[in-house]
C-alpha positions as semicolon CSV with decimal commas, in nm:
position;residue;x (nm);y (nm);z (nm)
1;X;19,499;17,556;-7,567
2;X;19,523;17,459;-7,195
3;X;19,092;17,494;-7,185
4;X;19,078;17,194;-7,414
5;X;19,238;16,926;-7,126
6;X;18,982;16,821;-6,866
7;X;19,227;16,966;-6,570
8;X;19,329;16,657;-6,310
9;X;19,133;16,673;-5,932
10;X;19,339;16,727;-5,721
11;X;19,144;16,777;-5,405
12;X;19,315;16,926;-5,103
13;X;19,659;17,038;-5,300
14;X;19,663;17,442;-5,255
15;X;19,993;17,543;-5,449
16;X;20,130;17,281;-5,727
17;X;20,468;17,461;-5,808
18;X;20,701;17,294;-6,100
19;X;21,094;17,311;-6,113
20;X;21,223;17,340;-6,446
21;X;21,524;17,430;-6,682
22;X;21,593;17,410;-7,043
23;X;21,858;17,166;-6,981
24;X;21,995;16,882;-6,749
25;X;22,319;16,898;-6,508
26;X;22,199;17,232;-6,320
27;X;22,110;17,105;-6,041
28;X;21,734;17,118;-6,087
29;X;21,663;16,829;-5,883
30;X;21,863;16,871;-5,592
31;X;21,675;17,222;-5,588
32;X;21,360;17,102;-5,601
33;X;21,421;16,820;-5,308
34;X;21,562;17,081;-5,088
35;X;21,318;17,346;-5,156
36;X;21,032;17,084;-5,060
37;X;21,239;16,986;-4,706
38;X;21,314;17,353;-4,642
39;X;20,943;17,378;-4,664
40;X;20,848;17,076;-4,434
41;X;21,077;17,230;-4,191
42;X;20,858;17,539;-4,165
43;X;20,612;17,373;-4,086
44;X;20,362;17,329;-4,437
45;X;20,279;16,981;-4,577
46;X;20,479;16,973;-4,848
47;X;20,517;16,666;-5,118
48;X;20,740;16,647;-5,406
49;X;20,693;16,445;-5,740
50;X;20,966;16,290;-5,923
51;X;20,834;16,391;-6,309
52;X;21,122;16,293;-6,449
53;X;21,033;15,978;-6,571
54;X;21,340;15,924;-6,820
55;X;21,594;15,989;-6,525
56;X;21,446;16,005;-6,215
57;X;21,674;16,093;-5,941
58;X;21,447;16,201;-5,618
59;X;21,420;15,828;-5,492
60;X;21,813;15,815;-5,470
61;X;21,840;16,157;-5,304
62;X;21,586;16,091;-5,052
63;X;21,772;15,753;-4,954
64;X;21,471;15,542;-5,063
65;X;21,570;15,372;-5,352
66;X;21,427;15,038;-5,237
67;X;21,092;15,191;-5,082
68;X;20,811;15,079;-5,270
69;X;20,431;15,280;-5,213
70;X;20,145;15,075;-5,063
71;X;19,869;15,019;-5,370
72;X;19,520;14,974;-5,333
73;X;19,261;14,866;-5,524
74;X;18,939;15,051;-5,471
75;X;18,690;14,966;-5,769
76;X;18,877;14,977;-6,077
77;X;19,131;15,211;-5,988
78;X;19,468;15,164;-5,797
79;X;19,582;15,391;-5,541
80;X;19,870;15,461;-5,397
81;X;19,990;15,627;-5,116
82;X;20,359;15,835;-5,119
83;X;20,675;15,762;-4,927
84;X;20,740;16,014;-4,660
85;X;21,065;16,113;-4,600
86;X;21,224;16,443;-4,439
87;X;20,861;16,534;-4,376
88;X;20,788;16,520;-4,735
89;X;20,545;16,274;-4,924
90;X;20,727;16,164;-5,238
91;X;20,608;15,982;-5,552
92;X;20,840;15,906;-5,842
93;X;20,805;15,667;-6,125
94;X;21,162;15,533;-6,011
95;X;20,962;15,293;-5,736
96;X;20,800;15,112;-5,976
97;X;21,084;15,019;-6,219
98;X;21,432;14,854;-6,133
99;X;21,684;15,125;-6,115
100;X;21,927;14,954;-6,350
101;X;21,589;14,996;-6,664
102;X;21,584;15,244;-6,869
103;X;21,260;15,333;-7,004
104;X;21,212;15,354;-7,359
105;X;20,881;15,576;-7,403
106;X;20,753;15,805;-7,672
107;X;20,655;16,134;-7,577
108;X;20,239;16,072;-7,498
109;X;20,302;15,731;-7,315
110;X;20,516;15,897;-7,089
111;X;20,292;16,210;-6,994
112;X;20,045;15,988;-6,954
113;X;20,255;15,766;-6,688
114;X;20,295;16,128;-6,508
115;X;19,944;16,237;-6,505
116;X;19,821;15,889;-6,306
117;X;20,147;15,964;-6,041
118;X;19,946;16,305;-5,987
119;X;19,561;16,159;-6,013
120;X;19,608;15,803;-5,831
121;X;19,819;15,853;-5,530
122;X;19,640;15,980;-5,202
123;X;19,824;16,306;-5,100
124;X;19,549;16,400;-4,875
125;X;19,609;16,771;-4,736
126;X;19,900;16,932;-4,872
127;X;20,010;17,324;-4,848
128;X;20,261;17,299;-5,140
129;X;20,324;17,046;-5,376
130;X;20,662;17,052;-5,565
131;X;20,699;16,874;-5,920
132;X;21,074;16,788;-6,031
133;X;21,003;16,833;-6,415
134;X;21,242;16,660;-6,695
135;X;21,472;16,920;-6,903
136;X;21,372;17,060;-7,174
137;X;21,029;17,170;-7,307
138;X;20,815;16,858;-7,403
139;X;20,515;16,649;-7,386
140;X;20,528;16,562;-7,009
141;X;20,618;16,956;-6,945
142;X;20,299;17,039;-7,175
143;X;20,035;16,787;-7,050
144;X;20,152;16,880;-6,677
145;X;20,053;17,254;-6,695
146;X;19,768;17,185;-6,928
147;X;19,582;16,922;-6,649
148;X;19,716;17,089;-6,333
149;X;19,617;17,420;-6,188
150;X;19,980;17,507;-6,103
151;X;20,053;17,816;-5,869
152;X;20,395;17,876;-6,084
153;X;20,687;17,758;-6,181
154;X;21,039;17,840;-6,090
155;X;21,326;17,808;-6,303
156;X;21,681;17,651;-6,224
157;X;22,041;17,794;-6,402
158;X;22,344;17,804;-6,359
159;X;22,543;18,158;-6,433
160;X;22,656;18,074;-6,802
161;X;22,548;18,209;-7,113
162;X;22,517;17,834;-7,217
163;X;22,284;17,736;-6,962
164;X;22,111;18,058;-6,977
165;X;22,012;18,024;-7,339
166;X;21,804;17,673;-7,250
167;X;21,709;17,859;-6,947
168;X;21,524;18,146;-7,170
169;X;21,332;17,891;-7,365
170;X;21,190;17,706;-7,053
171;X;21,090;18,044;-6,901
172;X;20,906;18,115;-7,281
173;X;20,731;17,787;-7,212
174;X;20,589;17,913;-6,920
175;X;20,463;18,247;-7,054
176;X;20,348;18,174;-7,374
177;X;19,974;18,296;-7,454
178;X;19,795;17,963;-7,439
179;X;19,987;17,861;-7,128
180;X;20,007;18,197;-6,905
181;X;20,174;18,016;-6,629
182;X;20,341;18,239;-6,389
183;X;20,677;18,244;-6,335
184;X;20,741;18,312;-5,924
185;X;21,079;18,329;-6,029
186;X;21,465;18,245;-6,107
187;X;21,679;18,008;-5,907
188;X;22,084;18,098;-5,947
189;X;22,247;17,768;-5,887
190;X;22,605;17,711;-5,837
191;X;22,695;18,099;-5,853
192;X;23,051;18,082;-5,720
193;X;23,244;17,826;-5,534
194;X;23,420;17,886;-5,206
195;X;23,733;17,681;-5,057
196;X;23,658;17,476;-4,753
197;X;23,956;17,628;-4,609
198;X;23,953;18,028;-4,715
199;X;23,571;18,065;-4,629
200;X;23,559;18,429;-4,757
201;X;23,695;18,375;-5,087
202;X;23,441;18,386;-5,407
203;X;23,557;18,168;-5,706
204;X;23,256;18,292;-5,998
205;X;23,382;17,948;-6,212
206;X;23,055;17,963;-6,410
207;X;23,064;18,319;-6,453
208;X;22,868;18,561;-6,281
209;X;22,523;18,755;-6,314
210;X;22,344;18,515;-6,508
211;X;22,028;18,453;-6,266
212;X;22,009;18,835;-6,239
213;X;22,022;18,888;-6,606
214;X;21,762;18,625;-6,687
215;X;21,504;18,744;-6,409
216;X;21,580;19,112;-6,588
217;X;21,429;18,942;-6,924
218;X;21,110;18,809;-6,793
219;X;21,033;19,087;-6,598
220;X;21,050;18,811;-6,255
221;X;21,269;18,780;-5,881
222;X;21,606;18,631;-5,878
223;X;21,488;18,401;-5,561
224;X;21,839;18,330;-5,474
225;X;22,190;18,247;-5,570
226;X;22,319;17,888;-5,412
227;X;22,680;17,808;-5,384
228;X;22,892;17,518;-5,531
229;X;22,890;17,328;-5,257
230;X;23,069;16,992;-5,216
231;X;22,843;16,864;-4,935
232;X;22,543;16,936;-5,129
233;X;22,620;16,659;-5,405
234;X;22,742;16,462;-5,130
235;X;22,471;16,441;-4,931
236;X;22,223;16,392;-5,242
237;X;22,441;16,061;-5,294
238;X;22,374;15,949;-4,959
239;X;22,051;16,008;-4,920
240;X;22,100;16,275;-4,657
241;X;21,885;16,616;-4,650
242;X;22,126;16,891;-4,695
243;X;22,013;17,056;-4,359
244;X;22,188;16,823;-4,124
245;X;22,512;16,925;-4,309
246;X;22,761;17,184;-4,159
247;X;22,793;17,462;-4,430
248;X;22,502;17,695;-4,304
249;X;22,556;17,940;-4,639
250;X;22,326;17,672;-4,871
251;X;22,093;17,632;-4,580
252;X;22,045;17,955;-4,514
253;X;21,995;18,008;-4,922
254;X;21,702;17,767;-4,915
255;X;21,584;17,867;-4,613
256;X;21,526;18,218;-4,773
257;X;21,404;18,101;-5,116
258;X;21,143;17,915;-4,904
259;X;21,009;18,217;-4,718
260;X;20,992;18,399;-5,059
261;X;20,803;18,147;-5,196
262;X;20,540;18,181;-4,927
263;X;20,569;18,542;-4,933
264;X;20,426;18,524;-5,279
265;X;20,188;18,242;-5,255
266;X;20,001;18,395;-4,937
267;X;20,019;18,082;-4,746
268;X;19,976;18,114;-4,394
């Protein structure tokens, strides 16, 4: 299937990685923005696109709702060049709409909004590129991995058997025949919640084991398990990057996700 698309140029991008999950209010996108500043921070030029193009969140969590990319015309195509922020060039459909409109798309008009984010802004040299896809399993998830040479894709859950379920059909997205896309591995989010105040205390509110369990099934890592964190949805509001905040256990947990990540895409 994925031999019939023409695949998108996309000179001078080594590793296109996408962030999924089978369903919303995991987290997904807070992962992915982190996981591309934990990666600026080590020192690889790193961008992140905002492929949600129903809900896209990335321009509010990078503080830039009101940014709004330089375009070019150069012969009949526009381009445009990303916001940088955190050491991360950004590009989301949310800087081209008011962020009060909702966009009412069918399935084909959006993918095809996502695929000129990808082939008409000017990313120049980048090391990884991270790609905030919608939930679920549909057209803009499809015509992504059929025009992009992607490295992988890592998938976002939370511990529950509920979240794991949509979790399990994202993943079979991924490796299904015509697709083959690898799967780098399984991102545990909000495994356990800890008191401000009793720091060694564990709280498993969502359960426990479920990013283990899933990365058992698809024969993949468990990259890491991050905490229920108040600060992290805090600082998301703000527009604040979760490394200038004071609980070191969810920087330290994207910190190490990152160097996995390079482990197994033999950047260095």
């Amino acid at each position: 299937m994925s031999q019939l698309f023409e695949k998108l140029p996309m000179e001078g991008v080594k590793n296109i990685i996408v962030v999924a999950s089978g369903k919303g209010g995991v987290g997904k996108s807070t992962v992915a923005a982190n996981l591309a500043v934990a990666m600026a921070r080590n020192g690889y030029k790193t961008a992140l696109v905002d492929a949600d193009i129903y809900g896209p969140s990335v321009p509010r969590m990078f503080g830039i709702e009101d940014s709004k990319p330089e375009v070019t015309t150069f012969g009949e195509k526009d381009l445009i060049f990303p916001i940088e922020k955190f050491g991360v060039s950004i590009m989301s459909i949310g800087f081209f709409i008011d962020r009060n409109q909702s966009l009412i798309w069918r399935g084909p008009m959006a993918a095809n909004a996502v695929a000129q984010l990808f082939e008409n802004t000017q990313w120049g040299d980048i090391d990884y590129m991270f790609v905030d896809f919608p939930p679920g399993t549909g057209d803009i998830q499809l015509t992504t991995m059929q025009k992009l040479n992607l490295t992988g894709a890592i998938i976002v859950t939370t511990p529950q058997e509920i979240a794991l379920n949509d979790a399990r059909k994202a993943t079979s997205m991924f490796t299904n025949p015509d697709l083959k896309i690898p799967v780098l591995g399984i991102i545990e989010n909000m495994s356990w919640f800890t008191p401000e105040q009793h720091p060694d205390e564990k709280y498993y509110v969502f359960g426990k084991g479920g990013g283990h369990k899933l990365a058992i099934e698809y024969d993949t890592f468990l990259l890491g398990q991050i905490p229920l964190v108040m600060e992290v949805g805090e600082a998301a509001e703000k527009g604040l990057s979760i490394f200038s905040q004071t609980n070191k256990v969810v920087v330290e947990s994207f910190e190490k996700i990152a160097e996995l990540i390079i482990s197994k895409t033999e950047i260095k």
